[in-house]
C-alpha positions as CSV (number, residue, x, y, z in Angstrom):
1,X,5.7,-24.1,-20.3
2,X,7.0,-24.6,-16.8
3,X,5.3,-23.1,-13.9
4,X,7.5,-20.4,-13.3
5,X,7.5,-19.2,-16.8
6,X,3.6,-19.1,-16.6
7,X,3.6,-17.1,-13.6
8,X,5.9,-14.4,-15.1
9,X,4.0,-14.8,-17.9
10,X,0.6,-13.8,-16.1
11,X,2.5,-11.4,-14.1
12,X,3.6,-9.2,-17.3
13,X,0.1,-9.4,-18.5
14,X,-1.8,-8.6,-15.1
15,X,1.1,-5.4,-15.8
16,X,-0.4,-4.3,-18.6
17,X,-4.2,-4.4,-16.9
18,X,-2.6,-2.1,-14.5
19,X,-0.8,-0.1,-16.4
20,X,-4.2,0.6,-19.3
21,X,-6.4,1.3,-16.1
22,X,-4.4,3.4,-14.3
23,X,-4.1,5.3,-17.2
24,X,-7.2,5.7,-18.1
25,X,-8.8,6.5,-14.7
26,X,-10.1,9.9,-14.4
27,X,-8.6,11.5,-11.1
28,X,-10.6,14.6,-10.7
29,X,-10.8,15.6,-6.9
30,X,-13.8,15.4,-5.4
31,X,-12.4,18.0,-3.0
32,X,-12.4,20.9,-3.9
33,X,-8.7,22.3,-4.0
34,X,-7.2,19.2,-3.5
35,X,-3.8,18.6,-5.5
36,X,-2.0,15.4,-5.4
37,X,1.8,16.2,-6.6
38,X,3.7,13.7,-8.7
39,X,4.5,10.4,-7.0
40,X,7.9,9.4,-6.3
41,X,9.9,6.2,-6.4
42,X,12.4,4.4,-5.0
43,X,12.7,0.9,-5.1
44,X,16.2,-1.5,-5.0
45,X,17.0,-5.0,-4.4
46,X,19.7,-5.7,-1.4
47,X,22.5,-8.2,-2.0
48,X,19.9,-10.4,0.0
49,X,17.7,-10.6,-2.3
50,X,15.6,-8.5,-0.4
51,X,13.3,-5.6,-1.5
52,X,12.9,-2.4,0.0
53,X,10.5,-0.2,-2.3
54,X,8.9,3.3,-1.2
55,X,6.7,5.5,-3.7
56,X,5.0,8.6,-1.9
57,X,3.2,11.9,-3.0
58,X,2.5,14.7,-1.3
59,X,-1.0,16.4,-1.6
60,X,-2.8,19.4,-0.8
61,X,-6.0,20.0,1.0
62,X,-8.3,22.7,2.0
63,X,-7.8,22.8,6.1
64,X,-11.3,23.2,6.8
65,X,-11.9,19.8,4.7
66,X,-9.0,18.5,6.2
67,X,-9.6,18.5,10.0
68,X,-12.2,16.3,10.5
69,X,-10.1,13.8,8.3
70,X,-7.7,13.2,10.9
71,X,-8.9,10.6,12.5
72,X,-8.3,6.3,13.4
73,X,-11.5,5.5,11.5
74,X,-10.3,7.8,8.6
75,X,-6.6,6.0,8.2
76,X,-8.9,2.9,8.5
77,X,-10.4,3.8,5.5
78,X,-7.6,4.9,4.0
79,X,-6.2,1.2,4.5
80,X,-9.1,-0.2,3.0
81,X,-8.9,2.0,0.6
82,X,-5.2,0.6,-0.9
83,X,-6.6,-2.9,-1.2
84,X,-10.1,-2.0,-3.2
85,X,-7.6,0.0,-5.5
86,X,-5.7,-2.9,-6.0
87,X,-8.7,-5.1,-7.0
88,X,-10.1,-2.1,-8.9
89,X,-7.0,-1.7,-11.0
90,X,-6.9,-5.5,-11.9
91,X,-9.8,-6.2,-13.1
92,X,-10.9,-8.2,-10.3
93,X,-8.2,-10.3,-11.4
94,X,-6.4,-10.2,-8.0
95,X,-8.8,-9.9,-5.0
96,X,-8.2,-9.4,-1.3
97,X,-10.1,-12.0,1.4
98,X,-10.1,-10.6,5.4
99,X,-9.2,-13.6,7.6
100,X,-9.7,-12.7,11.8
101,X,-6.2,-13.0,12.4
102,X,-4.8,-11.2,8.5
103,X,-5.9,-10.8,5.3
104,X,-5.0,-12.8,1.8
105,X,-4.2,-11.0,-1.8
106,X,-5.8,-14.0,-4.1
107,X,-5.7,-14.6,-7.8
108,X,-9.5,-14.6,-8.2
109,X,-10.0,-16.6,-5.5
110,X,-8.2,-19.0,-2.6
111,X,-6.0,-21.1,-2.8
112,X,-4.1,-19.1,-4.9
113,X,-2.8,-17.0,-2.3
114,X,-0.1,-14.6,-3.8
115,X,0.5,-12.5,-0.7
116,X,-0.1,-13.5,3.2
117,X,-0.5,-10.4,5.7
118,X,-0.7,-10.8,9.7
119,X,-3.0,-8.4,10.8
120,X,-2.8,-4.8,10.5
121,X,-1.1,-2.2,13.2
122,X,-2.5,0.9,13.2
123,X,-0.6,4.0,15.0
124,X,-1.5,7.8,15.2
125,X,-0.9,11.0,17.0
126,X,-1.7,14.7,15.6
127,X,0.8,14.8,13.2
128,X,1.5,11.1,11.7
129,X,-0.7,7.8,10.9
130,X,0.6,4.4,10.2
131,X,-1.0,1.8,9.3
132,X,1.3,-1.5,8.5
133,X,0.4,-5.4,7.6
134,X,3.5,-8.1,8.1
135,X,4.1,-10.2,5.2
136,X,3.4,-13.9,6.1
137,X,3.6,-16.2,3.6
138,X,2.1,-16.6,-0.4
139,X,3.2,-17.8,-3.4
140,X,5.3,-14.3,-4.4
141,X,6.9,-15.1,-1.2
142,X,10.2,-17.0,-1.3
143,X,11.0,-19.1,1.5
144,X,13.7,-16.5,3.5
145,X,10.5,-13.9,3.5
146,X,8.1,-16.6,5.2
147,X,7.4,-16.1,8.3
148,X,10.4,-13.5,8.6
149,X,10.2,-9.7,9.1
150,X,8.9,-8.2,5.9
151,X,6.1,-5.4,5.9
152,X,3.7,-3.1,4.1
153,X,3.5,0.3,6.0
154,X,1.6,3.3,4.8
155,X,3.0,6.5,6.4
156,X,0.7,9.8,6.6
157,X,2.7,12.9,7.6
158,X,1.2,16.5,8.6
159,X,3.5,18.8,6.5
160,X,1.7,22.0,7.9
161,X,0.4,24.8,5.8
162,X,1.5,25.6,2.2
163,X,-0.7,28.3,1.6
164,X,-4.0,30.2,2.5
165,X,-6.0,27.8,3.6
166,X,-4.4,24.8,2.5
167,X,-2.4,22.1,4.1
168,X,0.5,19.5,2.5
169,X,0.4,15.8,3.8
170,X,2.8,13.5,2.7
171,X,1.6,10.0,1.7
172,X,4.4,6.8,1.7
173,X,3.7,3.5,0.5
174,X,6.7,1.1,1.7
175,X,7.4,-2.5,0.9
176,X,10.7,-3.6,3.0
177,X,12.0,-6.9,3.5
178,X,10.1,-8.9,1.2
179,X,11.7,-11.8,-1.1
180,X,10.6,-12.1,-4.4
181,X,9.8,-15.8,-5.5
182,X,9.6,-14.2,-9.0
183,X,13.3,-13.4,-8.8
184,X,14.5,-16.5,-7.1
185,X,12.5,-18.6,-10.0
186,X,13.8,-17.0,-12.7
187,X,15.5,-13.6,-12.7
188,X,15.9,-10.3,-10.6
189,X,14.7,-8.7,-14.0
190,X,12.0,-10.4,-14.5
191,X,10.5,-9.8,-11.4
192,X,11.6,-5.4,-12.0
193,X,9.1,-5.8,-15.2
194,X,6.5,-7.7,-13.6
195,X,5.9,-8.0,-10.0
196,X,7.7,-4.8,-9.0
197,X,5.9,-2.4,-11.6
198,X,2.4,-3.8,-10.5
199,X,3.0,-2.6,-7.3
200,X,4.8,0.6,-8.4
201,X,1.9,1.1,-10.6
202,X,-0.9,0.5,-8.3
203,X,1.0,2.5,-5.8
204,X,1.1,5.4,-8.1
205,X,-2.7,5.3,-9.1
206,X,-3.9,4.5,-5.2
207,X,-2.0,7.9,-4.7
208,X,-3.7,10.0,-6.8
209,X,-7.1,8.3,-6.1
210,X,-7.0,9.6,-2.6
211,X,-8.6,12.7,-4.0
212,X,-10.7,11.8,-6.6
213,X,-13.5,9.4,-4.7
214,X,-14.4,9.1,-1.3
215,X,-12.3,6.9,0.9
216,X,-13.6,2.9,1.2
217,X,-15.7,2.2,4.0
218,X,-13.8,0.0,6.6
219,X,-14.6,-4.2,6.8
220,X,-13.7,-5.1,9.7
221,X,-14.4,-1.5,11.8
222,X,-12.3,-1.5,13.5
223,X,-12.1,1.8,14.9
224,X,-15.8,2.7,13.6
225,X,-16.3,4.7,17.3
226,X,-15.2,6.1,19.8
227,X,-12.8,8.1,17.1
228,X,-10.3,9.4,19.0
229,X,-6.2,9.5,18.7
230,X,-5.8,8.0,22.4
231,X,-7.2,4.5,21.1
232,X,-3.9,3.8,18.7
233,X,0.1,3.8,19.8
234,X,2.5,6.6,18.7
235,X,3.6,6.6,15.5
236,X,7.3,5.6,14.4
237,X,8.6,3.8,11.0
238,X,9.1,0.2,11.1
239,X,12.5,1.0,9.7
240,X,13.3,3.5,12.3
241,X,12.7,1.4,15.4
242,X,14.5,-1.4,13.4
243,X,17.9,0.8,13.1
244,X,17.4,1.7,17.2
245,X,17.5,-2.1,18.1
246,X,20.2,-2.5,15.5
């Protein structure tokens, strides 16, 4: 079997991990009153070959659980949060090693880097979070996404109160600019029923696990103390500050 064949071929069964324990994770809240509405998706491939992918939710929370959530350290944990999922939801099959200048998504181990992220930016005000990681390098990575401008951005938006006493945030997972080495290898397709379900998957279950455990406690700490909203930038979408300086 050639190489490219075997990697589809894992990808499509790492898949089916995903897809059994996603499913069969319980997602009871451990807030009480906390509702996480179905996940949306919306995910194409550009003429590039580039993919732009975005899945979000919005959930519901009790405002007198919610306020003292707001807060660096919290979208910290939130961040950390994403990648333990992602390990969780594999099996351990695909594991996540920090690096002071980035972070690796590994098959089991290095050096079978499948994804390379620069470090991560965080930005906040009252109302919005983002927390985003450029893709570097990594075997999933064809060669026009090395090095190029291809992210992972989470986006947390205040989307004020819904009801008594309860409060809507939206939650967006984005993937833009990123090249598939999957489809250059062998086939857009393939890489739709591999590669791109994982992540729509894992996206999907990290989404409704906001609610059901308590968030992952930070590695690197980054914003451990003082916790205050002065320490980060203002918030804007990597894609909106791309289409200004267009």
């Amino acid at each position: 079997m050639k190489p490219a064949a075997l990697f589809a071929a894992l990808a499509a069964v790492v898949a089916g991990v995903v897809a059994l324990v996603v499913r069969l994770k319980p997602h009871t809240a451990v807030i009480k009153g906390a509702v996480v509405h179905d996940p949306t998706d919306d995910t194409g491939v550009g003429a590039d070959g580039a993919v732009h992918s975005i899945q979000s939710a919005d959930i519901d929370l009790p405002i007198d659980a919610f306020g003292g959530l707001w807060t660096p350290s919290t979208l910290e944990r939130l961040a950390r949060t994403y990648w333990s999922f992602l390990s969780r939801c594999t099996l351990g099959l695909i594991r996540v090693e920090y690096r002071d200048d980035g972070r690796d998504v590994v098959l089991l181990r290095s050096p079978l880097v499948l994804l390379s992220f620069g470090c991560p930016e965080y930005e906040m005000n009252a109302e919005r979070g983002i927390v985003r990681w450029p893709i570097e390098k990594g075997l999933l990575v064809a060669r026009p996404g090395r090095g190029a401008d291809g992210y992972l951005e989470i986006d947390v938006r205040r989307r004020g109160e819904v009801g008594d006493g309860i409060e809507r945030v939206n939650v967006e997972v984005e993937v833009a600019n990123f090249y598939p080495q999957i489809a250059h290898w062998l086939s857009r397709t393939v890489y739709t029923n591999t590669q791109s379900r994982i992540h729509v998957l894992v996206t999907y279950g990290f989404l409704r696990r906001l609610v059901s455990r308590e968030l992952e406690e930070s590695i690197t700490g980054r914003y451990a103390a003082p916790d205050t909203l002065e320490e980060t930038p203002e918030p804007e979408k990597q894609r909106d500050r791309d289409a200004r300086a267009a």
